[in-house]
C-alpha positions as YAML, in Angstrom:
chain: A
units: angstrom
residues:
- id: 1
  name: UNK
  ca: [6.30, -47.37, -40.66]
- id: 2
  name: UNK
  ca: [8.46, -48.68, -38.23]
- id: 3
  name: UNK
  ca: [10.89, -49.63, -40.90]
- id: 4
  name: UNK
  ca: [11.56, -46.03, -42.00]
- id: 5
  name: UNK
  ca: [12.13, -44.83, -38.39]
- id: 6
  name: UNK
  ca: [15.22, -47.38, -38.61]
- id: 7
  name: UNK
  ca: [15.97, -45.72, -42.10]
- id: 8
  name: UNK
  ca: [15.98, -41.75, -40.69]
- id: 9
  name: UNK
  ca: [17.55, -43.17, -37.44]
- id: 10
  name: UNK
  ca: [20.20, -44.59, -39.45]
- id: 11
  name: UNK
  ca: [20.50, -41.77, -41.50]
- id: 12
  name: UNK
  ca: [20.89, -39.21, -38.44]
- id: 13
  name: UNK
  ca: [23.39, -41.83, -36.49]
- id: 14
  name: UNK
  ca: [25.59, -42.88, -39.60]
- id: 15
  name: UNK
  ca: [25.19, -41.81, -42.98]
- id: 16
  name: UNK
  ca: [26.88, -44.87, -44.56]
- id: 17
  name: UNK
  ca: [24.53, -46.57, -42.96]
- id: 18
  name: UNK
  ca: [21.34, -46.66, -45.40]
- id: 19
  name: UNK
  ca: [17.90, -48.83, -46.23]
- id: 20
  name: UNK
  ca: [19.84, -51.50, -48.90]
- id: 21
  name: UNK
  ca: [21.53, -54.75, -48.83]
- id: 22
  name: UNK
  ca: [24.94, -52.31, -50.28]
- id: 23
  name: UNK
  ca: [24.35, -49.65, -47.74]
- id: 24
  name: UNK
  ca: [22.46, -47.03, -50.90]
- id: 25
  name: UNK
  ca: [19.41, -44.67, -50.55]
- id: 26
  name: UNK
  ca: [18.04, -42.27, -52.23]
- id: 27
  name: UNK
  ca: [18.40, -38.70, -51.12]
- id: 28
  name: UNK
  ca: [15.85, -36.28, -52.67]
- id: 29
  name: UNK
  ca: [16.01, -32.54, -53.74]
- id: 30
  name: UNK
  ca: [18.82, -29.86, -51.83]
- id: 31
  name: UNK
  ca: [20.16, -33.33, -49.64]
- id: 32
  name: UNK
  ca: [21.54, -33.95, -53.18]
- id: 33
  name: UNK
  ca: [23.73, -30.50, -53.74]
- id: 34
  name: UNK
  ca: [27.40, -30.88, -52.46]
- id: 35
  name: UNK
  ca: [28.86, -27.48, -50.26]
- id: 36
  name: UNK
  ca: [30.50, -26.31, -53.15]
- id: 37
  name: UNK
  ca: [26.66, -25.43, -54.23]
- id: 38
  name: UNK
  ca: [25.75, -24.50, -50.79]
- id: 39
  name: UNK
  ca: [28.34, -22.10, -50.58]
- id: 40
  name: UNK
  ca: [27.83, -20.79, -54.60]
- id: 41
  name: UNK
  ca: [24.04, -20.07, -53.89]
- id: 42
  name: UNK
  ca: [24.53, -18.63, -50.02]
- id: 43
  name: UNK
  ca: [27.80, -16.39, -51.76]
- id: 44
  name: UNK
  ca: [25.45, -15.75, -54.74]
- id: 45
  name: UNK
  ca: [22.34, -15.09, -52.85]
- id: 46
  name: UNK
  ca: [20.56, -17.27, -55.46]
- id: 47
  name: UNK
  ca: [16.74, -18.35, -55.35]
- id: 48
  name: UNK
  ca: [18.01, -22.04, -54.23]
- id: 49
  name: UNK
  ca: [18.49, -21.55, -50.52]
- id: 50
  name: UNK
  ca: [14.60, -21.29, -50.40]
- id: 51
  name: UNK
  ca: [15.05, -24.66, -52.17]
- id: 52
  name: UNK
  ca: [17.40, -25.74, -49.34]
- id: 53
  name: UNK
  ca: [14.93, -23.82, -46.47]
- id: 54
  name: UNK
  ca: [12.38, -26.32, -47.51]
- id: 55
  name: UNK
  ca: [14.34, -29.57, -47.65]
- id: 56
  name: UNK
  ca: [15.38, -28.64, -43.97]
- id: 57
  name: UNK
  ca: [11.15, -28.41, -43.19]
- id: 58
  name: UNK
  ca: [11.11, -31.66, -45.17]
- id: 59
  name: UNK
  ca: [13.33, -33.46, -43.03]
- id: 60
  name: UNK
  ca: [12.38, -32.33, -40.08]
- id: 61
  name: UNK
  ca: [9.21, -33.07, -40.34]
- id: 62
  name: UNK
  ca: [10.19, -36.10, -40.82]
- id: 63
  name: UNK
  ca: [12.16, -36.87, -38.05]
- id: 64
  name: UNK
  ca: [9.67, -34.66, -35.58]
- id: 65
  name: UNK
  ca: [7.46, -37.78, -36.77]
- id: 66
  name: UNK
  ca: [9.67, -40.85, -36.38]
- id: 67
  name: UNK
  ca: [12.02, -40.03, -33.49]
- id: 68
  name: UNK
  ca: [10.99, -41.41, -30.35]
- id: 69
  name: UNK
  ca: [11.01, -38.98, -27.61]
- id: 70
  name: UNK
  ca: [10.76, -36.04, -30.20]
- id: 71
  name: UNK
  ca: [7.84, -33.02, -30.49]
- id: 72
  name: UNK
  ca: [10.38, -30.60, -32.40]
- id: 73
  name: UNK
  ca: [13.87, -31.52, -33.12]
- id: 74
  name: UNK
  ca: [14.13, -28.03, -33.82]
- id: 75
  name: UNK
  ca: [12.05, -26.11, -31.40]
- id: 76
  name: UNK
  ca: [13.68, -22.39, -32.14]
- id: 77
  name: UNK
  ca: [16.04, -22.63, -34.74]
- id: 78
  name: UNK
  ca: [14.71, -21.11, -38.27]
- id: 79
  name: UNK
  ca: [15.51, -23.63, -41.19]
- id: 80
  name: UNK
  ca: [17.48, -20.13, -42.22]
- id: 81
  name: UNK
  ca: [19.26, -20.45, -38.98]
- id: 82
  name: UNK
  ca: [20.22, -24.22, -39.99]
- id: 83
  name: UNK
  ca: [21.54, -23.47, -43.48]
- id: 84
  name: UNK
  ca: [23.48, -20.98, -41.80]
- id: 85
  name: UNK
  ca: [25.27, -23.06, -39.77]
- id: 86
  name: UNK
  ca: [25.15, -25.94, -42.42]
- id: 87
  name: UNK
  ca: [27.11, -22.98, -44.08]
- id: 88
  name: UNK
  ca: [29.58, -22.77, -41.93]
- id: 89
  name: UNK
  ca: [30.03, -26.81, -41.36]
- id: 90
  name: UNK
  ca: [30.47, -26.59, -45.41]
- id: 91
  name: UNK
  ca: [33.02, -24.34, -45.07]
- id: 92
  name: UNK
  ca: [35.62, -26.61, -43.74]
- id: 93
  name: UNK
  ca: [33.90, -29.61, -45.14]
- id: 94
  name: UNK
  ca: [35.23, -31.23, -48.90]
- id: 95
  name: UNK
  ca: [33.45, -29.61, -51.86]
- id: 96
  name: UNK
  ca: [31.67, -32.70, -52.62]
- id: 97
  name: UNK
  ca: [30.27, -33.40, -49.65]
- id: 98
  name: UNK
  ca: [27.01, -33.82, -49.68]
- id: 99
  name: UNK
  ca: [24.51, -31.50, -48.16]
- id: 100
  name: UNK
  ca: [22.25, -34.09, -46.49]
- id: 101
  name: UNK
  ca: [25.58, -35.58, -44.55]
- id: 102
  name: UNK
  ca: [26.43, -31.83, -43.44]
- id: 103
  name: UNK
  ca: [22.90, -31.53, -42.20]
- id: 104
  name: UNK
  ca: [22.94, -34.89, -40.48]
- id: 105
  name: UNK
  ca: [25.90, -33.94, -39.04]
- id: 106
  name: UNK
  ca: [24.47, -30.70, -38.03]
- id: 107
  name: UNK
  ca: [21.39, -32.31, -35.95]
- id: 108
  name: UNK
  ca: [23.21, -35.29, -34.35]
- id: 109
  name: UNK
  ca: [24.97, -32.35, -32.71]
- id: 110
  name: UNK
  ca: [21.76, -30.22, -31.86]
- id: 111
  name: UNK
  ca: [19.30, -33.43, -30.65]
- id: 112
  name: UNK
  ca: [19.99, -32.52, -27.39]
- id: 113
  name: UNK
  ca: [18.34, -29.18, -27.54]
- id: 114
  name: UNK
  ca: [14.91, -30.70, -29.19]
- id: 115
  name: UNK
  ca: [11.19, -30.39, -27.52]
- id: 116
  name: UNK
  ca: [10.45, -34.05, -26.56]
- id: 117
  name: UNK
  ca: [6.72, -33.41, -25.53]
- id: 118
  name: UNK
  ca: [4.23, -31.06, -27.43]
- id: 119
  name: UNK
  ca: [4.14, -27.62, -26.09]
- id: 120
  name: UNK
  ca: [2.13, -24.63, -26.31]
- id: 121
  name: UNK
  ca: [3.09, -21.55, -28.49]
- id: 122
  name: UNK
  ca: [3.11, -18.07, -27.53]
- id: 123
  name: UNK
  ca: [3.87, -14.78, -28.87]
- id: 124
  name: UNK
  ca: [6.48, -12.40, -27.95]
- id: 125
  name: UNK
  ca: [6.97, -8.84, -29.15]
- id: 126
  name: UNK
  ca: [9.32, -6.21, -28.31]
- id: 127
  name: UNK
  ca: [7.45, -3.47, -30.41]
- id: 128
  name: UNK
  ca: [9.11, -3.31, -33.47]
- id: 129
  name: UNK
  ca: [10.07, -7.22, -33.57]
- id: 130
  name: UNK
  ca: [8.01, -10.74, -32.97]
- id: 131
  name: UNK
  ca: [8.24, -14.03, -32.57]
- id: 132
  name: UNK
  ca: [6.28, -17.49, -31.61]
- id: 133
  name: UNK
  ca: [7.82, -19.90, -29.53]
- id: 134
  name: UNK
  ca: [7.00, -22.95, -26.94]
- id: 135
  name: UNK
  ca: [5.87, -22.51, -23.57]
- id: 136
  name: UNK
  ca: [8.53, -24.75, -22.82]
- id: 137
  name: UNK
  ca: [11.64, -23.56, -24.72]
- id: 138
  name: UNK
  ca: [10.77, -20.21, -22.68]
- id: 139
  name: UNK
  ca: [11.01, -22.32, -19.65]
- id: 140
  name: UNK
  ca: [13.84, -23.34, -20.89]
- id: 141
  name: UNK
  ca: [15.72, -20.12, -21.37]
- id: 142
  name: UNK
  ca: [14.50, -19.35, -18.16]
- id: 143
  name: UNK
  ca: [16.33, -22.14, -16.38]
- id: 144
  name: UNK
  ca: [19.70, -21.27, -18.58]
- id: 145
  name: UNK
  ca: [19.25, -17.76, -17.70]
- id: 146
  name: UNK
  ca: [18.84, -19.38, -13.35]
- id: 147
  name: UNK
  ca: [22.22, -21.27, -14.55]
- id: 148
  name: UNK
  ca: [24.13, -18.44, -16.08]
- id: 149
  name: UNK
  ca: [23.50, -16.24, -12.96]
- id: 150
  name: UNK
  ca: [20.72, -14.64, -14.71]
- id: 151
  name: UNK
  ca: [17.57, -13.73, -12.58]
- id: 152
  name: UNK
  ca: [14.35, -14.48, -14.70]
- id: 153
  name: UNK
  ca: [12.20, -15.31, -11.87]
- id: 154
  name: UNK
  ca: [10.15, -18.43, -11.78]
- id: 155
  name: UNK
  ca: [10.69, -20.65, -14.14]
- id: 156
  name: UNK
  ca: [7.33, -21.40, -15.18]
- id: 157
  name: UNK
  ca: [7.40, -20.78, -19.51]
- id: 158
  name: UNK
  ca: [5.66, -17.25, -18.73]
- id: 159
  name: UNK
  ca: [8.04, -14.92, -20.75]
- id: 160
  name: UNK
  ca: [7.24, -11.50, -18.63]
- id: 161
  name: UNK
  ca: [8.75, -8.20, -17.44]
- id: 162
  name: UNK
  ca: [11.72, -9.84, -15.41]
- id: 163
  name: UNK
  ca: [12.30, -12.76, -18.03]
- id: 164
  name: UNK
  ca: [12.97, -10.18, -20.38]
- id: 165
  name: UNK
  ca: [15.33, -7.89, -18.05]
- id: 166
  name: UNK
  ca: [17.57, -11.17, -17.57]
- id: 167
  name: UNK
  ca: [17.75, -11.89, -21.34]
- id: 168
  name: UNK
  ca: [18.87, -8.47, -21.79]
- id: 169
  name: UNK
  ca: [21.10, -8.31, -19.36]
- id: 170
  name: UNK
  ca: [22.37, -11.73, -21.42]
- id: 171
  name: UNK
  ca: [22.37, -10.04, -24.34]
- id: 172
  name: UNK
  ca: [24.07, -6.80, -23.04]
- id: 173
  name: UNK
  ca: [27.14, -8.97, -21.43]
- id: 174
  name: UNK
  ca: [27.77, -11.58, -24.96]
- id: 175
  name: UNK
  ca: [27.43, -8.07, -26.88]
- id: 176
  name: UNK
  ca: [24.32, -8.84, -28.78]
- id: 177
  name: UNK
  ca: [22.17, -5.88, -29.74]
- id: 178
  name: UNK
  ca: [19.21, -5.84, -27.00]
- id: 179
  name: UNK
  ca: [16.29, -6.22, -28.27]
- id: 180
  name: UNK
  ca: [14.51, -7.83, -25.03]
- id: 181
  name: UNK
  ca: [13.28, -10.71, -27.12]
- id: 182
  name: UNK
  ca: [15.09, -14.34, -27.36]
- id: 183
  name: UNK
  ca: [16.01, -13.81, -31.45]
- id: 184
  name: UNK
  ca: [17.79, -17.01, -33.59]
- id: 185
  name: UNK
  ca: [21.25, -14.91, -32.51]
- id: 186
  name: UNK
  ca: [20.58, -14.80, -28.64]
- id: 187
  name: UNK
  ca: [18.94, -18.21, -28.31]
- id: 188
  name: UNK
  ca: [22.27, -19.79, -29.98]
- id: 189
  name: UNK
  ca: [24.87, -17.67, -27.78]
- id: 190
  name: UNK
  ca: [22.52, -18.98, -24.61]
- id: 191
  name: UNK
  ca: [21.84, -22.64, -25.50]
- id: 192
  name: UNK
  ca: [25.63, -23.13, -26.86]
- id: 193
  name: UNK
  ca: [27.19, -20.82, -23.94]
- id: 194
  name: UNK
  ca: [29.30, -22.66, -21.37]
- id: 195
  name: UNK
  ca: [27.87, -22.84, -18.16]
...
């Protein structure tokens, strides 16, 4: 085992860097597709970007199991959240590129925001929309909230009346609708914000 946490560590550092003597590896399934297909099927709204959805659950599975110091590398972003933005990295990236490179580029640069210990889930509902995420994420938006100015109150992971008034009043100033509730759009504006 410990040899394929070299292999996805590798992977994630370098891509040319790969488990053979000539630097090769097999890449499996939607990893295989170049952006030009990426961009066909997302333009196209074809049944393959449920194909690409689960690749990005594949692999980060895999690397929630063989990164040290890693619970979820992806603790709130949707894998439809992911091929978005591995949209938008294909979009200035060569045709041929493949998608697995993109995506390794794409999580080298989000590694930072990952859950390194495991963490609780809870439910959050604004009426007509919910989601589930870690106790600690929410602490987390609470302390970037604290940093932006924001007043959530403690920051303690408890996602209540006053946590919610300071994510609006986030949302209200970056223009995103309000819904009261940290959604894929509002978590990316506040973990990618400048301080």
């Amino acid at each position: 085992m410990l040899w394929l946490r070299w292999v996805l560590v590798l992977c994630l550092a370098c891509p040319a860097y790969a488990a053979d003597s000539n630097g090769q590896f097999a890449i499996k399934g939607a990893g295989l597709q170049t952006c030009s297909a990426l961009l066909h099927s997302w333009d196209n709204k074809t049944n393959d970007l449920a194909l690409y959805a689960g690749w990005i659950d594949g692999y980060l599975t895999g690397m929630n199991q063989h990164f040290d110091d890693t619970f979820d590398a992806a603790p709130w972003q949707t894998p439809q959240t992911l091929l978005g933005l591995s949209r938008e990295l294909c979009r200035n990236r060569d045709g041929n590129e493949k998608f697995m490179n993109v995506f390794n580029d794409l999580m080298r640069d989000l590694l930072p925001l990952r859950l390194t210990t495991k963490s609780n889930a809870t439910g959050l509902s604004n009426g007509s929309s919910a989601l589930v995420l870690y106790t600690e994420t929410i602490a987390q938006i609470e302390q970037r909230l604290t940093s932006l100015g924001y007043n959530p109150g403690k920051v303690d992971g408890v996602y209540d009346e006053q946590s919610r008034k300071a994510l609006e009043g986030f949302q209200s100033a970056r223009e995103i609708e309000i819904t009261g509730i940290p959604d894929q759009q509002t978590l990316f504006a506040l973990f990618t914000s400048p301080q």
